[in-house]
C-alpha positions in Angstrom: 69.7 -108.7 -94.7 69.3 -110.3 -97.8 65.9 -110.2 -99.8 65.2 -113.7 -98.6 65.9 -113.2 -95.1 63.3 -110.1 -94.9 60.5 -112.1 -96.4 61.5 -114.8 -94.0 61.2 -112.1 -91.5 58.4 -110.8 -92.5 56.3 -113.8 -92.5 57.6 -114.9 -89.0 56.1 -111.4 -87.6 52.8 -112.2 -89.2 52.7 -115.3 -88.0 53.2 -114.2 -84.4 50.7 -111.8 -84.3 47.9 -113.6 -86.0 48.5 -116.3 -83.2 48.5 -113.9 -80.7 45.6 -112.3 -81.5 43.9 -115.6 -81.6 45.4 -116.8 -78.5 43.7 -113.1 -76.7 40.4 -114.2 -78.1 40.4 -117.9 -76.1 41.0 -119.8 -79.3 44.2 -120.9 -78.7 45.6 -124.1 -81.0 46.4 -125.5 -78.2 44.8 -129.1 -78.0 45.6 -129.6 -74.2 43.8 -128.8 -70.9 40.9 -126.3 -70.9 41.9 -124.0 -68.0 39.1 -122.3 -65.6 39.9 -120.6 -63.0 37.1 -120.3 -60.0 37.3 -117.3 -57.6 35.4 -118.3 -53.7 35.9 -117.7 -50.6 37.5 -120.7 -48.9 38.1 -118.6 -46.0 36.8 -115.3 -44.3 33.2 -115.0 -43.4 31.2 -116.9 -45.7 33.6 -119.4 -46.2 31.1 -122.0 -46.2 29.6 -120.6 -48.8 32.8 -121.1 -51.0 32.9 -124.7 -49.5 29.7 -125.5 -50.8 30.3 -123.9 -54.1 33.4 -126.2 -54.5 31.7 -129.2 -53.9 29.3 -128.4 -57.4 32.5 -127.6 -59.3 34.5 -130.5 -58.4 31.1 -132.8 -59.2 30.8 -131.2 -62.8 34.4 -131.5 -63.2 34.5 -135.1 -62.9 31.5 -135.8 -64.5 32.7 -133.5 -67.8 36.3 -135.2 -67.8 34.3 -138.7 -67.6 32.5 -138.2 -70.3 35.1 -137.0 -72.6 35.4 -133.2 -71.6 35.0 -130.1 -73.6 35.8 -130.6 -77.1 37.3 -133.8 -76.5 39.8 -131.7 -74.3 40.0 -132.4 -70.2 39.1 -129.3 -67.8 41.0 -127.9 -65.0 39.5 -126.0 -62.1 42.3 -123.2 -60.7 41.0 -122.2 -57.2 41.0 -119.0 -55.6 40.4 -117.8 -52.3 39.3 -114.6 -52.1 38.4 -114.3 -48.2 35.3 -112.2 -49.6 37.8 -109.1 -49.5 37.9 -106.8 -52.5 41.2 -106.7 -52.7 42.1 -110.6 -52.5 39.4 -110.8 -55.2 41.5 -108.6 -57.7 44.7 -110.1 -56.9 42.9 -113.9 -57.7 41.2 -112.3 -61.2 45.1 -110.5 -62.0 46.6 -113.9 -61.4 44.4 -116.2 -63.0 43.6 -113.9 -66.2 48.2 -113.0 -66.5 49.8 -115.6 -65.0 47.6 -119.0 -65.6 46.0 -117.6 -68.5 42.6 -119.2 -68.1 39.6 -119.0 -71.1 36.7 -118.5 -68.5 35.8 -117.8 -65.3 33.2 -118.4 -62.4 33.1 -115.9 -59.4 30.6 -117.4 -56.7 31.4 -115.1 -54.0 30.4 -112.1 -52.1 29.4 -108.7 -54.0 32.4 -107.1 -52.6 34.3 -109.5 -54.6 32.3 -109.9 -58.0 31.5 -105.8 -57.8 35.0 -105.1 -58.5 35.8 -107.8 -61.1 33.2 -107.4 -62.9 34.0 -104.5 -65.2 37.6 -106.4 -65.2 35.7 -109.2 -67.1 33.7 -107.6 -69.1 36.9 -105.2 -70.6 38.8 -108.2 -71.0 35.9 -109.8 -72.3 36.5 -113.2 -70.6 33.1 -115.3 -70.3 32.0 -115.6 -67.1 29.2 -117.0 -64.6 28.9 -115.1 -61.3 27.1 -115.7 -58.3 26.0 -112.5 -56.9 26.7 -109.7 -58.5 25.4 -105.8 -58.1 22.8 -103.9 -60.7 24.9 -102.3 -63.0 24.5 -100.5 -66.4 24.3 -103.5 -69.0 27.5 -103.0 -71.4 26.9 -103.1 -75.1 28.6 -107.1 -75.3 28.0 -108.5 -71.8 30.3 -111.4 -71.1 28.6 -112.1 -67.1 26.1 -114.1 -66.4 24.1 -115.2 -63.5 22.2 -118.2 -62.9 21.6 -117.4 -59.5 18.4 -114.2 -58.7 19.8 -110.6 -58.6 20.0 -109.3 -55.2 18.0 -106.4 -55.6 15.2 -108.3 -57.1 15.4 -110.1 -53.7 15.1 -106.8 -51.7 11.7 -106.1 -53.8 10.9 -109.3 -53.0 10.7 -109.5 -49.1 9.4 -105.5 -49.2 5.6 -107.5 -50.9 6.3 -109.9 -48.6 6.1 -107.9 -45.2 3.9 -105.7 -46.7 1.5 -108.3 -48.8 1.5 -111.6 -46.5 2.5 -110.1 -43.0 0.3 -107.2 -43.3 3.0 -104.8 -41.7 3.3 -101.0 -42.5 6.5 -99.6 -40.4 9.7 -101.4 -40.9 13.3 -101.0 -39.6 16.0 -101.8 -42.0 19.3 -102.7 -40.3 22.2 -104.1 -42.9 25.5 -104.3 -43.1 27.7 -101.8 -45.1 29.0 -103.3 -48.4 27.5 -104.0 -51.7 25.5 -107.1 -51.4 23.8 -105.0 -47.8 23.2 -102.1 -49.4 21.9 -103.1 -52.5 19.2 -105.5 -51.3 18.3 -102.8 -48.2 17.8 -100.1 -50.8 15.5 -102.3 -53.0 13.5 -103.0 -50.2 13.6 -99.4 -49.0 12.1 -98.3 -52.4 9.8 -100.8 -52.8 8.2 -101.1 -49.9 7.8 -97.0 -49.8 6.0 -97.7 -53.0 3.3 -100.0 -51.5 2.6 -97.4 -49.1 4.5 -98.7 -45.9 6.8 -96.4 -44.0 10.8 -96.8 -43.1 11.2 -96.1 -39.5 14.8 -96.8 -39.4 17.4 -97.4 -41.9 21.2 -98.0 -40.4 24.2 -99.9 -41.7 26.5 -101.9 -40.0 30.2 -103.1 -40.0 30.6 -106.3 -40.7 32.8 -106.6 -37.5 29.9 -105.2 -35.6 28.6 -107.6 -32.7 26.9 -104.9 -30.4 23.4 -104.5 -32.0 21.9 -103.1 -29.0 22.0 -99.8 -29.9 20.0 -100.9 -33.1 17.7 -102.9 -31.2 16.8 -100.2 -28.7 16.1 -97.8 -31.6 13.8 -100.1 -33.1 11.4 -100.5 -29.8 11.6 -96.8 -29.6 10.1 -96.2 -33.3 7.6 -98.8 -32.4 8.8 -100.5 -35.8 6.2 -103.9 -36.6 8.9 -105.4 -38.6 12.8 -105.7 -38.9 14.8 -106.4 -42.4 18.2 -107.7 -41.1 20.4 -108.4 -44.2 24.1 -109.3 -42.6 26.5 -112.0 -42.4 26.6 -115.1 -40.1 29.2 -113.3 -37.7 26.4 -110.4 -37.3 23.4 -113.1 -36.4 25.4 -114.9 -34.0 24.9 -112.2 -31.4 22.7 -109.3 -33.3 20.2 -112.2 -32.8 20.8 -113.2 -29.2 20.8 -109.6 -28.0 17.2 -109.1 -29.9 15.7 -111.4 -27.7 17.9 -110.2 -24.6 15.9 -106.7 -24.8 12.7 -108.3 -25.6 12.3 -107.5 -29.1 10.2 -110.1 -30.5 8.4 -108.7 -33.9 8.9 -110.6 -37.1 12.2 -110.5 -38.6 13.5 -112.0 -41.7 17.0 -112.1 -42.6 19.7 -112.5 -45.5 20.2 -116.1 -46.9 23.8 -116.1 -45.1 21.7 -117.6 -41.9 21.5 -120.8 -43.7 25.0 -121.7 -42.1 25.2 -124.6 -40.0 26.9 -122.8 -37.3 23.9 -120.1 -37.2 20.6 -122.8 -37.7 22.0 -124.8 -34.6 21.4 -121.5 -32.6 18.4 -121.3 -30.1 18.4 -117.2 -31.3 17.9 -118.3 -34.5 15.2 -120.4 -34.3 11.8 -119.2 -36.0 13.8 -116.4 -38.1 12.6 -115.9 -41.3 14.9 -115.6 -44.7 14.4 -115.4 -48.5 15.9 -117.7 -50.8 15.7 -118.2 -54.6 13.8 -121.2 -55.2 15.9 -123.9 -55.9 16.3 -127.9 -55.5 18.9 -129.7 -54.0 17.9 -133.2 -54.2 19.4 -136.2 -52.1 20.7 -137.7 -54.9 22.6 -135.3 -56.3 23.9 -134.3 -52.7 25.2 -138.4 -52.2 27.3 -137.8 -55.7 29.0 -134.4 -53.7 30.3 -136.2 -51.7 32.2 -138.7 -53.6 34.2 -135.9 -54.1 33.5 -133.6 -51.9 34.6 -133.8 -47.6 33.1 -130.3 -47.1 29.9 -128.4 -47.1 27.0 -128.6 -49.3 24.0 -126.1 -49.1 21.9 -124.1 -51.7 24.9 -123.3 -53.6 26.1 -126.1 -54.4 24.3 -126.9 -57.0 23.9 -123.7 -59.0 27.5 -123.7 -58.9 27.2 -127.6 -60.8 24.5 -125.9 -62.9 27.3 -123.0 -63.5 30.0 -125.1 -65.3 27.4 -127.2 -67.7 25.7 -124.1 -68.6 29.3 -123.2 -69.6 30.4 -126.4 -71.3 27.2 -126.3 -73.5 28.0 -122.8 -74.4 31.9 -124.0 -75.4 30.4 -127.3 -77.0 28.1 -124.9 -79.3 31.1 -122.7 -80.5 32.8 -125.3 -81.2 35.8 -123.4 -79.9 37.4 -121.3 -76.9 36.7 -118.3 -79.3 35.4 -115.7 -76.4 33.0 -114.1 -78.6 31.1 -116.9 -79.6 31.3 -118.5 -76.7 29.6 -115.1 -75.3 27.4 -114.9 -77.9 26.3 -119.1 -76.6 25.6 -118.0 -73.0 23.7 -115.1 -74.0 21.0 -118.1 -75.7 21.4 -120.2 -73.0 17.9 -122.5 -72.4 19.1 -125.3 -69.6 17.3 -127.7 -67.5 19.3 -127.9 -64.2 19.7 -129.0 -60.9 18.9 -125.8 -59.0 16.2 -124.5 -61.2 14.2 -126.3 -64.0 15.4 -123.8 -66.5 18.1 -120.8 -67.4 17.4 -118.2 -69.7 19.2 -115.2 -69.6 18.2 -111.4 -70.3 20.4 -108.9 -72.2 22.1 -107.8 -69.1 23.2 -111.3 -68.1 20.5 -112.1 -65.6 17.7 -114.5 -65.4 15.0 -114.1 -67.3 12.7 -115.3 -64.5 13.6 -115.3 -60.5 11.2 -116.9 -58.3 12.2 -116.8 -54.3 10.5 -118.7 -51.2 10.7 -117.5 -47.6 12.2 -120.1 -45.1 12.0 -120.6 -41.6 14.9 -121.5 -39.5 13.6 -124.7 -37.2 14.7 -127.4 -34.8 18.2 -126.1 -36.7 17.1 -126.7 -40.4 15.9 -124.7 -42.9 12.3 -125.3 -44.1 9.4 -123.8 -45.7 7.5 -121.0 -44.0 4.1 -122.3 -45.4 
């Protein structure tokens, strides 16, 4: 190889690795679409959820494209269905982060799902927004972040709840077994210990599991005053019939997952009590959904329209795809949204202020409780 030739060589090499290396850190030359990808559960047990989180994308989408995109550059949303299995939920993250290559990501699905992908995202340091995801040790450059309440501040929540407002003392915690159960039941475990109340029962249960009888019966028998029932749709469909079957009729409040409409329409349901973040979802901005949108819209939908401009101001302030920056962006996040009049974030990636209301399932709709 002739003197020439190597220098040739040489630069060639250099070349390739200096745009490799910025192509890793999402600051690609490439003028062309923005890529996204979106991991939800389109089908499994909280499908609707998913549904209803698509219906915000798809809103913010067009609206960002209309108006000229992100950095004068068109967006594309890459779906994923997870199911709300763990395992789906790694495959969709591998295939999105190796095969379409996307700069970001939002997971809006169950903790079973985001648990798992999180420390993915935050070694591949891929800027994300998440849904739900559980209390972890806060890494030393956090790229998650969650405009929708931690679950475990929930938990603490509903514990001064029962204990404050309802005036109870001996509760019985049945949840189901996986992170999002666990988490919240073992906040409100803790917290409600604290105030000075007493746990007379504390099971978990399969998310499969239909029979609650068992459950039920042991609750009567530890003359409980209050149940905590953090599950999924499938487990209220009949752990609330057979409740009222054996004549258990103390208060009982429940994980957001009621708000289905297969579960409000249910006479078992009605006059159950749940916790949500306190949020809006106005009738406006519910008739634009569905311009684009067939399917479901609930609470979710729009922090998951909140989700993607929180993002695009973050990209629109770096001034790149740069990953760091854009990190760096989120992390000073200060937006005035549909779901909630403002986002701030803490070091760890979640809100800087959660406020929660308690809702009542009646005549099939969700509404206040005072």
């Amino acid at each position: 190889m002739s003197k020439t030739s190597k220098i040739v060589y040489l630069v060639l090499v250099i070349l390739v690795v200096i745009l490799g290396g910025v192509y890793i850190n999402g600051s690609s030359s490439d003028k062309g679409i923005i890529k996204i990808g979106v991991i939800i559960p389109l089908s499994g047990p909280i499908s609707s959820y998913g549904e209803a989180a698509m219906g915000g994308f798809k809103l913010a989408q067009k609206e960002i494209n209309e108006s000229g995109g992100i950095l004068n550059r068109q967006v594309e949303l890459l779906f994923e269905d997870d199911q709300c299995d763990s395992n789906k939920g790694i495959s969709a993250y591998n295939k999105l982060k190796s095969i379409d290559r996307v700069s970001f990501l939002f997971v809006f699905s169950c903790n079973d799902v985001s648990g798992p992908i999180i420390p993915l995202i935050q070694k591949d340091k891929i800027p994300s927004l998440v849904f739900v995801a559980p209390k972890t040790e806060k890494p030393q450059d956090n790229y998650v972040f969650r405009n929708y309440p931690a679950d475990f501040l929930q938990g603490q929540f509903i514990a001064n709840f029962a204990w404050q407002e309802l005036k109870k003392k001996k509760a019985a915690v049945v949840f189901i077994k996986n992170n999002y159960g666990e988490e919240v039941s073992r906040s409100f475990v803790e917290e409600f210990k604290k105030l000075g109340g007493e746990i007379v029962l504390d099971d978990g249960i399969s998310e499969n599991e239909t029979d609650l009888k068992t459950e039920w019966l042991k609750v009567k028998e530890q003359k409980a005053d209050f149940i905590y029932f953090p599950a999924y749709s499938s487990n209220y469909v009949t752990g609330l019939k057979q409740m009222k079957e054996i004549g258990l009729s103390i208060p009982v409040v429940v994980g957001e997952t009621i708000a289905t409409e297969e579960v409000k329409k249910l006479n078992q349901a009605q006059g159950v009590l749940f916790v949500a973040s306190k949020s809006t979802n106005p009738e406006g901005f519910q008739t634009k959904v569905k311009t684009v949108h067939n399917g479901v819209i609930n609470f979710l939908t729009p922090y998951a329209y909140d989700a993607f401009f929180i993002l695009k101001d973050a990209i629109a302030k770096t001034g790149s795809l740069d990953n760091k920056g854009v990190r760096n962006n989120l992390a000073k996040t200060s937006y005035r949204g549909i779901a909630s009049p403002l986002v701030e974030f803490k070091d760890d990636g979640n809100l800087k202020e959660a406020k929660f209301e308690v809702m009542m399932i009646k005549n099939s709709h969700a509404v206040p409780y005072k």
